[in-house]
C-alpha positions as CSV (number, residue, x, y, z in Angstrom):
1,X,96.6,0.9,-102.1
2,X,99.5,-1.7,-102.3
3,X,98.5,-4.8,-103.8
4,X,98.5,-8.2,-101.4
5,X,101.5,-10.1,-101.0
6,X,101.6,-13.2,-102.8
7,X,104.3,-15.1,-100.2
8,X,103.0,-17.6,-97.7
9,X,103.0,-17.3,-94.0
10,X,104.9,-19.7,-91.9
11,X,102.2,-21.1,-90.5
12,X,101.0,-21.9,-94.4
13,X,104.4,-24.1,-94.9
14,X,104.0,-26.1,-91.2
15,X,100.7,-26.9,-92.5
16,X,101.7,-28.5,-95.8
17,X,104.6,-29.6,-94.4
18,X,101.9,-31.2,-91.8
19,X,100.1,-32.8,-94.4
20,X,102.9,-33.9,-96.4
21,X,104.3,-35.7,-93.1
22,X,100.8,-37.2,-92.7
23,X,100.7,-38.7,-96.1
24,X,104.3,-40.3,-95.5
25,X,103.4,-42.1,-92.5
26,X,100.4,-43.4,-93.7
27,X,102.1,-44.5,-96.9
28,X,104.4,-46.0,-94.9
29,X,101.8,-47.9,-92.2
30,X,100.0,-49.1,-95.1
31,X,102.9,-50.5,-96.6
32,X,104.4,-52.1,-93.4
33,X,101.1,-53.7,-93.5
34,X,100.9,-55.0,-96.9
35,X,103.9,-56.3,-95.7
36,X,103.0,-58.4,-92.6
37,X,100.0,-59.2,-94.3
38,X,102.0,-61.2,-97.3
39,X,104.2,-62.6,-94.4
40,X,101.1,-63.6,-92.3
41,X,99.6,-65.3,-95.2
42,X,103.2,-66.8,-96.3
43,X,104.4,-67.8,-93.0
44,X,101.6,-68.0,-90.3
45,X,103.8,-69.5,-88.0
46,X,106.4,-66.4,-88.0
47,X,103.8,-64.7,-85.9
48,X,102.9,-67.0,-83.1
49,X,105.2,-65.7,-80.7
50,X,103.8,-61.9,-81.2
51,X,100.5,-63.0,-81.1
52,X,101.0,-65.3,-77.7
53,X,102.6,-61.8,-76.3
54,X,99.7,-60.0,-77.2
55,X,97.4,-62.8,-75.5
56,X,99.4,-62.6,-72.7
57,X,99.3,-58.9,-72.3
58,X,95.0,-58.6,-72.7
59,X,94.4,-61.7,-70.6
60,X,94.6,-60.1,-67.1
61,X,91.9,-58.0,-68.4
62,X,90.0,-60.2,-70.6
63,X,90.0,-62.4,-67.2
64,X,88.7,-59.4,-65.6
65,X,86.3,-58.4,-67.8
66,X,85.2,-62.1,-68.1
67,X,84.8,-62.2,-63.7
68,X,82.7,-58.8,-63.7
69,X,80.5,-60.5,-66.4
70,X,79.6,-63.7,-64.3
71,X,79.7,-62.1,-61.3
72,X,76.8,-59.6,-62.3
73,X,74.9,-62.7,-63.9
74,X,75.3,-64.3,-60.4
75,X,73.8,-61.5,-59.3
76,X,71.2,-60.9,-61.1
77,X,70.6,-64.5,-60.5
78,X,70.4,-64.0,-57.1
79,X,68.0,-61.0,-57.6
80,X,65.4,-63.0,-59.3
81,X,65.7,-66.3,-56.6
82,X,65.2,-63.5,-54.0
83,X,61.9,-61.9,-55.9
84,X,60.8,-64.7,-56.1
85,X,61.5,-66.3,-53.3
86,X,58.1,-65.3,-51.5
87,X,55.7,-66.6,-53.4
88,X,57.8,-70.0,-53.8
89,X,58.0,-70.1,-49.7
90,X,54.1,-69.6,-49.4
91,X,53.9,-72.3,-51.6
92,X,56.0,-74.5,-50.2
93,X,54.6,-73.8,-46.7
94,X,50.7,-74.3,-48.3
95,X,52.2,-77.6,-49.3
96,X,53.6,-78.9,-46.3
97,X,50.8,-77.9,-44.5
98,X,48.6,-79.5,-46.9
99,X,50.5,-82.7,-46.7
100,X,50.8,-82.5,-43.1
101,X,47.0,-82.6,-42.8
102,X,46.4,-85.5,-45.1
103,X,48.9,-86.9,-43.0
104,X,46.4,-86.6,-39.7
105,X,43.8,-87.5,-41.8
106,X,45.5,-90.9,-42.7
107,X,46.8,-91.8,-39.7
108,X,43.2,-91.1,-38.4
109,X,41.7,-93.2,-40.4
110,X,44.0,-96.4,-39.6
111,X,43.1,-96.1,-35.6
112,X,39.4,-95.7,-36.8
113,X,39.9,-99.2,-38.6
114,X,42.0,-100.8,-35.8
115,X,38.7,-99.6,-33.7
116,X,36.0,-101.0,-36.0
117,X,37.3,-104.6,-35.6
118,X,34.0,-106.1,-36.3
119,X,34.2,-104.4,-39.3
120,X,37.0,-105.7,-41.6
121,X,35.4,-108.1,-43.5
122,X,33.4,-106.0,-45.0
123,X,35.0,-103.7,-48.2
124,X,33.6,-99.9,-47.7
125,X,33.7,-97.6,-51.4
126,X,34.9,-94.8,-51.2
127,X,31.9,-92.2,-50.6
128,X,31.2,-89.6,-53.6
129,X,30.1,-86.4,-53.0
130,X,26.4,-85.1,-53.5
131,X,27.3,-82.2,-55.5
132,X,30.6,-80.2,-55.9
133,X,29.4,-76.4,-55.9
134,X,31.6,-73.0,-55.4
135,X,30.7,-71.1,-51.6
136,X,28.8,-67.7,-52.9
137,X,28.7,-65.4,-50.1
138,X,29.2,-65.5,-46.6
139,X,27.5,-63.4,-43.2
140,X,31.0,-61.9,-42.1
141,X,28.5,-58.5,-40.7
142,X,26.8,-60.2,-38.9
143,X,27.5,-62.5,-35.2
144,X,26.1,-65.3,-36.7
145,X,28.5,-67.2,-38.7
146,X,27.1,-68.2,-41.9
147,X,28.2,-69.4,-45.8
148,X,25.9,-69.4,-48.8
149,X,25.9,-72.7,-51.4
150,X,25.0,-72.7,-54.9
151,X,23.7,-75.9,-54.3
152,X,20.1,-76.7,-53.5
153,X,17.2,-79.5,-53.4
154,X,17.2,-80.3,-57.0
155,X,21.5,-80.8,-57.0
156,X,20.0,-83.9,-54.2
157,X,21.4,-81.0,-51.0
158,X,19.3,-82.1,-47.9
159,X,19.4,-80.5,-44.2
160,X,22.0,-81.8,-42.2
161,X,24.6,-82.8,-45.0
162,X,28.0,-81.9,-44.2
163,X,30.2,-79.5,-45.9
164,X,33.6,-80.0,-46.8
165,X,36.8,-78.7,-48.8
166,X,40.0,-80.1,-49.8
167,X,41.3,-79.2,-46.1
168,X,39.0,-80.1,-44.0
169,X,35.2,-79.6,-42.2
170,X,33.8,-76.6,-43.2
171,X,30.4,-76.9,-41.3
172,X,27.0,-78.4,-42.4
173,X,23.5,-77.6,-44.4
174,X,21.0,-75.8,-42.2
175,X,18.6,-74.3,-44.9
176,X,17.6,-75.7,-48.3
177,X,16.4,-73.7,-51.6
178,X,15.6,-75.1,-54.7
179,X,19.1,-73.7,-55.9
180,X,20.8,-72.9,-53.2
181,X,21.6,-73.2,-49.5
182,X,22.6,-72.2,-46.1
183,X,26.1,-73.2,-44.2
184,X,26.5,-73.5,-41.0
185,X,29.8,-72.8,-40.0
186,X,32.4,-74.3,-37.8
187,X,33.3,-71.2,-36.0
188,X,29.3,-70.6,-35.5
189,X,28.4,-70.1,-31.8
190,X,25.8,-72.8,-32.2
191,X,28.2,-75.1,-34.0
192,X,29.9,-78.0,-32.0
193,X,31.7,-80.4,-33.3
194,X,33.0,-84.3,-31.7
195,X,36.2,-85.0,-32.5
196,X,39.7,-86.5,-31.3
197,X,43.2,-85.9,-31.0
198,X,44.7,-87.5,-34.1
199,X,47.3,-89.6,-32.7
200,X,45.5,-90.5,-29.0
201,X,42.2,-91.8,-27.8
202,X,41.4,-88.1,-26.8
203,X,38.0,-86.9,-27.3
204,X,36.4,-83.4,-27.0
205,X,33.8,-81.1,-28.7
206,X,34.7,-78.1,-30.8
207,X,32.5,-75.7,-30.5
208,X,32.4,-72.5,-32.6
209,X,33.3,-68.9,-31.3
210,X,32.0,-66.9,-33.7
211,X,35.5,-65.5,-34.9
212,X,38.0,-68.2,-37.1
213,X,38.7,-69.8,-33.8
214,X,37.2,-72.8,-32.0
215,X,37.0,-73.8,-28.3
216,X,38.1,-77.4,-27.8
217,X,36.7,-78.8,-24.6
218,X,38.1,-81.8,-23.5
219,X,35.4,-84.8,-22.0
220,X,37.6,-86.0,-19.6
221,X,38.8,-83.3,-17.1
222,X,41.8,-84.2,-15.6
223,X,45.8,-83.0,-17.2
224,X,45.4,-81.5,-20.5
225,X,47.8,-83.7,-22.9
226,X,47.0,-81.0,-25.9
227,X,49.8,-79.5,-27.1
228,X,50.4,-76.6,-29.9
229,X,50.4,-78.0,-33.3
230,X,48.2,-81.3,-32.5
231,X,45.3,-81.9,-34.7
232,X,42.1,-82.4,-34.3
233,X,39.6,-84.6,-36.4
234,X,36.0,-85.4,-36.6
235,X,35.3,-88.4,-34.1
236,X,31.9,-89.9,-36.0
237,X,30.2,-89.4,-32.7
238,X,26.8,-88.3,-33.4
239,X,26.7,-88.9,-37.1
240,X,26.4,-86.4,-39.6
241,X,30.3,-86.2,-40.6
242,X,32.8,-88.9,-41.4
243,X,35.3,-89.6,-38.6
244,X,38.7,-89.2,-39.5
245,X,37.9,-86.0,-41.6
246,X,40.7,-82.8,-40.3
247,X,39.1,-79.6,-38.0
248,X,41.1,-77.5,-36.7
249,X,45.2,-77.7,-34.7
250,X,45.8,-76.3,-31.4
251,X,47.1,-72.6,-31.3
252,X,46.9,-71.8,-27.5
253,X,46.1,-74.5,-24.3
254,X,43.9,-73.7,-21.4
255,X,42.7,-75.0,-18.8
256,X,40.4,-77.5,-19.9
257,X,41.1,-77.4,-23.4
258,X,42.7,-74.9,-26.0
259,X,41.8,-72.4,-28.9
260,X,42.5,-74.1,-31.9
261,X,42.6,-72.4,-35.4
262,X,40.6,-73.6,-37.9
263,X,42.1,-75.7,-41.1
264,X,39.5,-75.3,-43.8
265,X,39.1,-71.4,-43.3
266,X,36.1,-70.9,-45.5
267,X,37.0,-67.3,-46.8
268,X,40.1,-69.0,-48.3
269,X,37.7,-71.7,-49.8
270,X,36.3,-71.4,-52.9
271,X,34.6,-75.1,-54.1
272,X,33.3,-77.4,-51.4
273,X,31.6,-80.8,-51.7
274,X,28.3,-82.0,-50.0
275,X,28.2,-85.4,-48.6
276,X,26.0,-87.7,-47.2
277,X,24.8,-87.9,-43.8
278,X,27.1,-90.2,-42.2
279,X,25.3,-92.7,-40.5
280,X,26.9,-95.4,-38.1
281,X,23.5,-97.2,-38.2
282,X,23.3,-98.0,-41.8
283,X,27.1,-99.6,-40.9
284,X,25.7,-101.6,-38.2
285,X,22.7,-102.8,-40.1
286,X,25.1,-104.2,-42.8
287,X,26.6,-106.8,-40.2
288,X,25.9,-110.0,-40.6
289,X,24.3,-111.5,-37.5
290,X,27.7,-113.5,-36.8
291,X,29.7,-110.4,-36.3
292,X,26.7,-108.4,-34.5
293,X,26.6,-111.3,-31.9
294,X,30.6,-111.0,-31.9
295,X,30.3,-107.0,-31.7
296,X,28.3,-107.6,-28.6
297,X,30.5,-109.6,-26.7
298,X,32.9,-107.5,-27.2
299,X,30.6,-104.7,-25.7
300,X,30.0,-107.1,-22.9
């Protein structure tokens, strides 16, 4: 058997001649570099213009890269305002309606003073609540509409007392337990209601439907002046509520009247406040006998 050869291939000498031509250039990068790094560090000015080249030559990208950057914040940006822009709109509506019905409830209360003439000498406090309790169950099942208090005899609840939220008129005590009681609803088929047009002398009943709608009937029969959107408030007729306290605004006229929706829905209500009865006799026996006699002639 003849023994190996002991000459390299051809491809054995390209290699080394490879890697000899690999350590040559790197030898001479590195020294190039040494180079320009003594010079840089002797002579930082000699490479302002190379480095303004170089500057120039990344910017349209950098300027690029720097637009797709704010340009996906923006729209992530705009992602977020549209999640949540939703919620922020029910809010905002909630408020405005909110406001809009202290509004009603303001202005309703002015014409209620410019009507009580006899009355402005005398300085009314502002009435505080029997008891402030949370609305514990309701009679949706049934045609009847009904709410149940946790409020009773011994939180000072008595029959008759009406029932209110934030909003508006929720209804007023019919039963009395020791610790609890029974609502009577607005939008109760038994329930009717006096009130008036916010901004007119217009008077009518509201009576109950048993659904979350009311009937407004109008006393004076004649052309209906109601409108969609007009509010209706509790007159004082009658006792038992405040005038001047918000019902319900128009959603559909009729003939002698409209359907109006009611603005203190009780299964969006969780705390309500009993009040007292409201009584225009206790008013009128607070006169002095000057202004009764002047309250007459006036009625005269």
């Amino acid at each position: 058997m003849a023994p190996p050869s002991s000459r390299r291939s051809s491809y054995s000498r390209r290699a080394q001649y490879g890697v000899f031509t690999g350590y040559v250039i790197a030898g001479v990068g590195a020294l190039i570099g040494a180079i320009l790094l003594a010079l840089s560090l002797w002579r930082p000015a000699s490479f302002n213009g190379p480095r303004s080249v170089a500057q120039d030559a990344v910017a349209p990208a950098a300027e690029a890269s720097a637009e797709v950057r704010a340009e996906s914040q923006n729209l992530i940006e705009a992602i977020r305002g549209y999640l949540r822009a939703g919620s922020q709109n029910a809010e905002l509506k909630q408020e405005v309606e909110l406001a809009r019905i202290r509004l009603a409830e303001a202005e309703a209360i002015k014409r209620e003073n410019e009507r009580l003439k006899a009355l402005l000498g005398i300085e009314q406090e502002e009435t505080k609540p029997v008891a402030v309790a949370r609305l514990i169950g309701s009679s949706s099942a049934s045609s009847r509409r009904f709410a149940y208090l946790g409020a009773g005899s011994v939180d000072g609840v008595k029959v008759g007392m009406p029932v209110r939220s934030p909003r508006g008129v929720v209804g007023r005590v019919l039963e009395v337990g020791r610790q609890s009681s029974r609502v009577l609803l607005l939008t109760d088929s038994q329930s009717i209601l006096p009130v008036r047009l916010v901004d007119d002398n217009v008077v009518a009943y509201a009576e109950g439907r048993g659904d979350s709608m009311l009937r407004i009937r109008l006393i004076n029969l004649g052309i209906n002046p109601l409108k969609k959107g007009d509010i209706f408030v509790t007159s004082g007729a009658g006792g038992y509520y405040r005038p001047g306290t918000a019902v319900a605004i128009v959603a559909e006229k009729t003939e002698d009247g409209a359907l109006a929706r009611i603005i203190s829905d009780p299964a969006a209500t969780d705390y309500v406040a009993v009040e007292e009865i409201w009584q225009p006799e206790a008013i009128r026996a607070a006169e002095t006998p000057i202004e009764q006699s002047v309250s007459e002639a006036d009625n005269t």
